[in-house]
N, C-alpha and C positions, 0 to 999 in steps of 0.2 A: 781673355775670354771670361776669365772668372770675373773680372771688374765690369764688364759687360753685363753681365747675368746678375751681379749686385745692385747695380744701378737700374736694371729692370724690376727687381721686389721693391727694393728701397722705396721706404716714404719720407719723405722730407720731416714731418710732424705728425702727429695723432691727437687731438684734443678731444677728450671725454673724461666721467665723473664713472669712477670705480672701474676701470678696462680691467680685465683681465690679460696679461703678458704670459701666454706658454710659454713654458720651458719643453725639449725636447726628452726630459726627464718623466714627465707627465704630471711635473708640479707648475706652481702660474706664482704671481706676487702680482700683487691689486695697486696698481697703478693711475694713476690721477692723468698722466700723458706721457706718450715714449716718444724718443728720435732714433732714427737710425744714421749713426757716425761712424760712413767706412767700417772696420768688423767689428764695432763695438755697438750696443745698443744702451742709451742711456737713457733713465728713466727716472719722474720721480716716486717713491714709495708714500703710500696713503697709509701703510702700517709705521716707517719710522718717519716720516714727515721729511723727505731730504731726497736730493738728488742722488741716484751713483748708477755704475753701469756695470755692463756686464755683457761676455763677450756672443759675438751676432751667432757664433756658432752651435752655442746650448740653448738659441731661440726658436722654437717654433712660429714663425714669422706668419707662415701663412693660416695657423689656425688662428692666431690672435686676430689676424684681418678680418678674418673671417665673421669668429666671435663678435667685435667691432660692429662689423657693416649689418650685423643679423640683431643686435642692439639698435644702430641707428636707423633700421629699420620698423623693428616695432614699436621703437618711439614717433615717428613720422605718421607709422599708420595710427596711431595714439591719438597724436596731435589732429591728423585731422577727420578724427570719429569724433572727437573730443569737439572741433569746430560745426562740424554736420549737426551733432547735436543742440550747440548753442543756435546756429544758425534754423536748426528746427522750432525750438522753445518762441524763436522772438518772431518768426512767422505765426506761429501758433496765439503769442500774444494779437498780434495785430491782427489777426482775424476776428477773435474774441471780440475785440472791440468793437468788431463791428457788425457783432451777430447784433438785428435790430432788434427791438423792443416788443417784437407781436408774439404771443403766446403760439409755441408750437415746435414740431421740428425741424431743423434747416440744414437739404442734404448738402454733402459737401463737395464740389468740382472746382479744385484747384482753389484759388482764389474766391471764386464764386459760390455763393450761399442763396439754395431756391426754397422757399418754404411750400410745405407740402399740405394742400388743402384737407380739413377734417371732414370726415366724413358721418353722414347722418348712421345711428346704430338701431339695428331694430330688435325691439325682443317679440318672441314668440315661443307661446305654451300651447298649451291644450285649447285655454281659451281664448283666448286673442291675440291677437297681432300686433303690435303698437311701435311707433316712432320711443327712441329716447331722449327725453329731450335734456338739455346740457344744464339750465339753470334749476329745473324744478325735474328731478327723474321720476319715471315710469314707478310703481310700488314692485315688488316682486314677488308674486304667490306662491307659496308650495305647491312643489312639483318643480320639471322637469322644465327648463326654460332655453333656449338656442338663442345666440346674440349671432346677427350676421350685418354683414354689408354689402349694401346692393352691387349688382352686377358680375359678371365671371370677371373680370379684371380690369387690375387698377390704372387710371387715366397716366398716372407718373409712372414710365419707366426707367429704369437705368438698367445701364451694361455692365454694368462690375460687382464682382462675387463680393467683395469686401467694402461695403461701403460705409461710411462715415457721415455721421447727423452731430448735428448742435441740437439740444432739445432746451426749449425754454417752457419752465412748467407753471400752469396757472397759480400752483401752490407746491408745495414742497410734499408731495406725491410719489407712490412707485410709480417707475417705467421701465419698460422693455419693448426689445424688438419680438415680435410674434412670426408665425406661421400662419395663413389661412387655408382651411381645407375646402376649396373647389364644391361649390351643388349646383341645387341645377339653373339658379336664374340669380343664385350671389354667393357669396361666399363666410363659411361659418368661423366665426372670431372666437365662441368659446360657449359651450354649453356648462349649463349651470343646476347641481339638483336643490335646492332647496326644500331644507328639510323643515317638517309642520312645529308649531307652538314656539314659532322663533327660536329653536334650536339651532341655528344658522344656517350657512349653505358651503358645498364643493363643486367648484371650481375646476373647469377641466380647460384647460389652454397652452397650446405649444407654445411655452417661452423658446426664444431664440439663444444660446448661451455668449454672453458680451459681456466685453471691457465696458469700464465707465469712469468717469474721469469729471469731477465738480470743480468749476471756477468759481462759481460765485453763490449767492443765494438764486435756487431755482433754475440755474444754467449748467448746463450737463453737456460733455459728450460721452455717444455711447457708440461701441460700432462690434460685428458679429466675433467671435472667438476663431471661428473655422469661415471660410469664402462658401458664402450661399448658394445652395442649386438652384437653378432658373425656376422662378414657381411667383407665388404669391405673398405678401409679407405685407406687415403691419407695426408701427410704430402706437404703443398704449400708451395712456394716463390714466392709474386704477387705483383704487383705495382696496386695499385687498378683505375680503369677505363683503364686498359691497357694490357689486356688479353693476347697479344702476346706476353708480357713476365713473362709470367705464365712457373713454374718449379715444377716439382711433382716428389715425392719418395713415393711408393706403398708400403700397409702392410695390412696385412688380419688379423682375429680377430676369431681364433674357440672356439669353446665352449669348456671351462675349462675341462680338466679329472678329475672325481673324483679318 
């Protein structure tokens, strides 16, 4: 019976780099590989560089296996987080490559890269109303100026909280993801007060809080910190205290289908 029940623990071999061997003492010796031979367990020592043994009966057999298998288990899961991520980087490369050459944002779905049309920006003050235009901008007067863009929402929607853009910039420029706050026939991108005798201007606009990540010259990705509430959002290109050269690509955010 007892030879029975030995040859049911028994392992043939164990090969691993520093195993720990309990003793039922509650001491161990650091082992490079043990055998179990009949009631003896023989091993080699990683402390004096040499085979010897020692009898099966002072081993705690099953917490060594244990110890073992709880090893070569977080080495497995190691190894292939360890792969996930290589196998991440070189997808990542090969997309890269193939963000095209048009100036702009390009959301990301899977494999697929859609670039997201820019949108005309309007400013308005007290006294007028004006288009912005991209090459040659609008002046901007003291006072009180509201940047919006036409319509309650944006033509490009997506369904996912967390989404991910390639931004390619016409120049080496801030950007961020924005907030739009909802009026009544479009939606406001960022009010601005400009203060008299070119003492500059403040700037009022819901940045979005985001990662961002540069490959190249003027090639960026960015995408949100926290998964967005369904509402209205805006990808910029801004030179900060210089509102009139503000550039905006619209994208809306609906609530996920189950």
């Amino acid at each position: 019976m007892r030879r029975l029940l030995l040859l049911a623990l028994f392992v043939s071999a164990v090969f691993a780099a520093n195993v720990r061997l309990y003793l039922k003492d509650g001491d161990y010796q650091m082992v490079r590989e043990y055998k179990v031979e009949g009631d003896r367990v023989r091993f080699f020592s990683t402390e004096r560089n040499g085979w010897e043994e020692i009898p099966l009966e002072l081993v705690d057999l099953k917490k060594t296996e244990r110890d073992a298998a709880a090893k070569a288990a977080a080495a497995e899961e190691a190894a292939q987080a360890e792969k996930a991520e290589d196998d991440a980087i070189k997808a990542d490369r090969k997309q890269v490559a193939n963000v095209p050459q048009n100036i702009g944002p390009y959301f990301v779905a899977g494999e697929k890269l859609t670039l997201l049309e820019e949108n005309k920006v309007t400013l308005e003050d007290s006294k007028s109303r004006r288009i912005l235009q991209i090459l040659a901008p609008a002046p901007i007067i003291a006072g009180k100026t509201t940047v919006t863009v036409e319509g309650k929402a944006a033509k490009f929607r997506i369904a996912t909280a967390t989404p991910e853009f390639y931004f390619r910039l016409a120049q080496e420029e801030r950007f961020a993801i924005i907030q739009l706050d909802g009026k009544k026939n479009d939606r406001l991108v960022e009010t601005v007060d400009v203060l008299p005798n070119e003492q500059g201007v403040v700037e009022n606009i819901k940045l979005v809080a985001s990662f961002k990540k540069q490959y190249g010259p003027q090639l960026h990705k960015v995408w949100p910190e926290q998964p967005l509430a369904p509402g209205e959002y805006a990808l910029v290109e801004y030179t900060e205290g210089q509102p009139a050269n503000l550039r905006v690509w619209e994208f809306g955010v609906d609530k996920a289908r189950k």
